[in-house]
N, C-alpha and C positions, 0 to 999 in steps of 0.2 A: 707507700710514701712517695717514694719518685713517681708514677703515675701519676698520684693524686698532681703531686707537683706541676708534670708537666700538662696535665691537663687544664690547671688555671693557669698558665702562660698561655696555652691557646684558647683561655676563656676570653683574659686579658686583650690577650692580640686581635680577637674577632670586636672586642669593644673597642677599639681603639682605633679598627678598620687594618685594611692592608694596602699598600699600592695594588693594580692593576696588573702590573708587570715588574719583573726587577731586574726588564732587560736595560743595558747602561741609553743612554739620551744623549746627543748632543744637537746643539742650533742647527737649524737648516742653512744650509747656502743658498739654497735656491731662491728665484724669488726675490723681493725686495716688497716693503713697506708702503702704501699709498693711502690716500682719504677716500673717506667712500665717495665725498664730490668726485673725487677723479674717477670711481670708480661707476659712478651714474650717469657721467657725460658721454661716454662710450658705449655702455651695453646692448645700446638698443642699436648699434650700428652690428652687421654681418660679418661672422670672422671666420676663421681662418682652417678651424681644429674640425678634424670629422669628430662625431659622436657616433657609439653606437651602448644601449643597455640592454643587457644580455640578462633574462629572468633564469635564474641557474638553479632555485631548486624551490618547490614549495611548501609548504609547513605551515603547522596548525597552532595557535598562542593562545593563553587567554587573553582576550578581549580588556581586560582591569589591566593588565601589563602594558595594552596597545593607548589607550586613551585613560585620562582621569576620570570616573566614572563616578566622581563627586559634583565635579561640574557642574552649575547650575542647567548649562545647557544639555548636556550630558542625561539629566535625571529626567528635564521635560521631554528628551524624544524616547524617555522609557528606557534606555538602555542598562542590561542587567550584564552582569558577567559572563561569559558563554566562550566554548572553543573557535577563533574567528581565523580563517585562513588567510596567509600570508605567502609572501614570496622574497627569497635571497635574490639580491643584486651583483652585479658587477656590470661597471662601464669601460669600454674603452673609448679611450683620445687618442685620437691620431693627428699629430701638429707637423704641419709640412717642413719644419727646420728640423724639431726638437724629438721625435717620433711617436713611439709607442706609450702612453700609459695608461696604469688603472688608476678606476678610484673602486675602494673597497676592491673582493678579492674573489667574490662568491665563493660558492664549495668543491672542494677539493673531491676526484674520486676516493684520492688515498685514503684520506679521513674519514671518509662513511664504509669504504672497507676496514680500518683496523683504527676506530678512534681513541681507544687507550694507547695505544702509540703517541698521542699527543696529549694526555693527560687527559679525555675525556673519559674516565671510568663511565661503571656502570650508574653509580649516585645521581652523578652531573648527568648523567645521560637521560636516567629518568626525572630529573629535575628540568632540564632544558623541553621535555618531551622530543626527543630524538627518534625516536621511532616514525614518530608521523612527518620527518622530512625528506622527502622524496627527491631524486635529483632531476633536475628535465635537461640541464646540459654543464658536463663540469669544467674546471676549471680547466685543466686541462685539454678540453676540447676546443675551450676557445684558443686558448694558447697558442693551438696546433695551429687554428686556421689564420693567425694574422698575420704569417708570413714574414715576422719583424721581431727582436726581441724588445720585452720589457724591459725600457730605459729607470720606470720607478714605479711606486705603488702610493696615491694619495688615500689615504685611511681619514673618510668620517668622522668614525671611534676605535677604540680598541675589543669594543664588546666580540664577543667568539662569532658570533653569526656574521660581523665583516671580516674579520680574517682566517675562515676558515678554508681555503682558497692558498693558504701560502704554503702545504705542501707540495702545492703545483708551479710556483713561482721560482726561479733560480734564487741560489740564496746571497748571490751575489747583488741582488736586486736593492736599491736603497727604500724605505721604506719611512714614510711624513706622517706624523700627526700634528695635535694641536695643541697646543701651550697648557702643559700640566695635566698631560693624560694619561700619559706614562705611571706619575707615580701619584695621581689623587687617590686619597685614602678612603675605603669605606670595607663594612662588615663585608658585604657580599663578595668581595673581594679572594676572602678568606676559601673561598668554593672552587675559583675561576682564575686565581695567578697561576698555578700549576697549570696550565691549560696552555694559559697564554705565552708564559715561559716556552716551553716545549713548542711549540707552533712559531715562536721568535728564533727560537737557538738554533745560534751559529750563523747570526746573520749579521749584518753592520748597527751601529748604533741606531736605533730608530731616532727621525730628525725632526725636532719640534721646529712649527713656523714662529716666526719672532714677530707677533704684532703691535707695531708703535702704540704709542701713550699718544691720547688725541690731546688738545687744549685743554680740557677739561678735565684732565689727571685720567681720562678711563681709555680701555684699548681704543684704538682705530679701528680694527678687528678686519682689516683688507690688506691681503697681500698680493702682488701681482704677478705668477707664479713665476713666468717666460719671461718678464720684463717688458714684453710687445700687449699689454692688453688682450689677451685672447684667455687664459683663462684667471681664474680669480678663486684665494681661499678666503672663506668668512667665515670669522670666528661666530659661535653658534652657541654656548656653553649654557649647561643646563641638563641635558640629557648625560653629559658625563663634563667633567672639566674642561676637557680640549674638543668638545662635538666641533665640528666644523662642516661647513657646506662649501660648496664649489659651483662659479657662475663660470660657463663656457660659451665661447660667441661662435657658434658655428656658421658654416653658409646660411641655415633657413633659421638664422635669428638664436637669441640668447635664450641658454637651459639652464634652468637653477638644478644641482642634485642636493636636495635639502638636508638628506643623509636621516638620521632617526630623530632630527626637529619635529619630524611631525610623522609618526609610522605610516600613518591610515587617511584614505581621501577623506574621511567623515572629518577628522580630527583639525586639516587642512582647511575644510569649508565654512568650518563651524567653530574655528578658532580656538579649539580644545589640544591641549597639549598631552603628551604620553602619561602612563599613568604610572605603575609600581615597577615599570623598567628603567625608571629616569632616578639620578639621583639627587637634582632638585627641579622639584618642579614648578616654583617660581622662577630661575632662573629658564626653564627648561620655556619655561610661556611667555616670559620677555623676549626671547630667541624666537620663538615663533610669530611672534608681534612683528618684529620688526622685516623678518622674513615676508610674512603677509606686505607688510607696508612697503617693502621695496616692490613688490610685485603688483601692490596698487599702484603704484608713480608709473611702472613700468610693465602695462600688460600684454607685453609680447613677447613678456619672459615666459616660456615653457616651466611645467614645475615637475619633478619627478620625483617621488615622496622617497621613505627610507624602503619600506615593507609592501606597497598598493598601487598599482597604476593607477 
């Protein structure tokens, strides 16, 4: 009887979805509110931040997770489901007042040595395909060589393949995502907050960016992180609630890191948005629309996808 019980509470609860994490949230300070005019008037000018993106491990996905493979465009170039290789990111900024940060976190040694330590059983393990991801330099390594510590950690999303990098990060480290990612609700959820918890804990509140209401009752969706125009979070939503991407104006010109708007160059080119890893994919394709669209206005924006060079 109690069984029975408690197992339609977790029937209920997987219907019903879960947060992502039920690490606590509060507003960013960082940063402040802009329009994207102010944010298009500048970009194309040379700034300030070094960039560097460091490929930290590779790994194999299905292909239907990476792209919508309903797509009308999708179907005309043939494309069937198949295992499609990919690659973990981490970037660093180096900003000449403000110093050190990441965006996303890549992979942690720690965690591919003892990843049930952070909630990645053996389930998730084979659910994620965990086996077939190989490290080519970890987080740690980068860590070591920047000579500087990490001032913050700008996070794309919360999904485990960006933060799986933060048992390498101090945990004093503050850590940004993006308006309602923390606790958007969905089933999948039910697999993967134990993960996320565990890889969070014992760190400071993760800090949502607060993007203004435009004229039109809908976000502005541009924050100016530094205050100086050098770099920039966009709201992105689609791929998870709070997706976000980040424009940085370095000396050889402005980098879009799009984060998982769009995993795959095919997807990029051919204006196809993620497939069964998104959890909406109209939203997920208006974000990518608009992304495109900013890099048509402005084609000396560098693009650097979530998953693909």
């Amino acid at each position: 009887m109690r069984l029975g019980f408690l197992l339609s509470l977790l029937f209920a609860g997987m219907l019903a979805g879960c947060a992502s994490t039920t690490h606590p949230v509060k507003p960013a300070a960082q940063g402040g509110a802009i329009s994207s005019v102010a944010l298009e008037a500048v970009i194309d000018q040379a700034g300030p931040v070094e960039l560097q993106t460091v490929a930290s491990a590779d790994w194999q996905v299905p292909l239907s997770g990476l792209l919508n493979l309903d797509d009308p465009r999708a179907k005309a170039a043939g494309l069937q489901d198949r295992p499609e290789p990919i690659q973990v990111y981490l970037h660093v900024l180096r900003h000449p007042r403000y110093g050190v940060f990441l965006v996303d976190t890549g992979v942690s040694a720690q965690l591919l040595a003892d990843p049930a330590v952070y909630g990645i059983g053996g389930m998730l393990q084979r659910a994620m395909n965990f086996a077939q991801l190989q490290l080519r330099q970890s987080t740690e390594t980068v860590l070591a060589g920047l000579g500087a510590p990490v001032q913050g950690v700008f996070l794309t999303h919360l999904h485990l393949d960006h933060i799986s990098g933060l048992p390498a990060i101090d945990k004093t480290v503050p850590v940004y995502t993006g308006a309602g990612e923390a606790d958007e609700r969905y089933w999948l959820h039910a697999f993967v907050q134990g993960a996320s918890d565990a890889l969070l804990a014992n760190r400071p509140e993760l800090r949502e960016w607060e993007f203004a209401s435009g004229a039109d009752g809908r976000p502005a969706g541009v924050i100016d992180v530094f205050g100086d125009a050098s770099v920039f979070a966009l709201a992105t939503p689609g791929h998870t609630a709070g997706s976000t991407a980040y424009l940085v104006r370095t000396p050889e010109g402005p980098v879009l890191l799009a984060g998982d708007v769009s995993h795959t160059r095919w997807g990029w080119e051919n204006g196809v948005e993620p497939g069964d890893f998104s959890r909406d994919l109209p939203g997920n394709r208006s974000s990518l629309m608009a992304l495109r669209a900013l890099v048509a206005r402005h084609p000396q924006i560098r693009v650097r996808l979530g998953h693909q060079p």
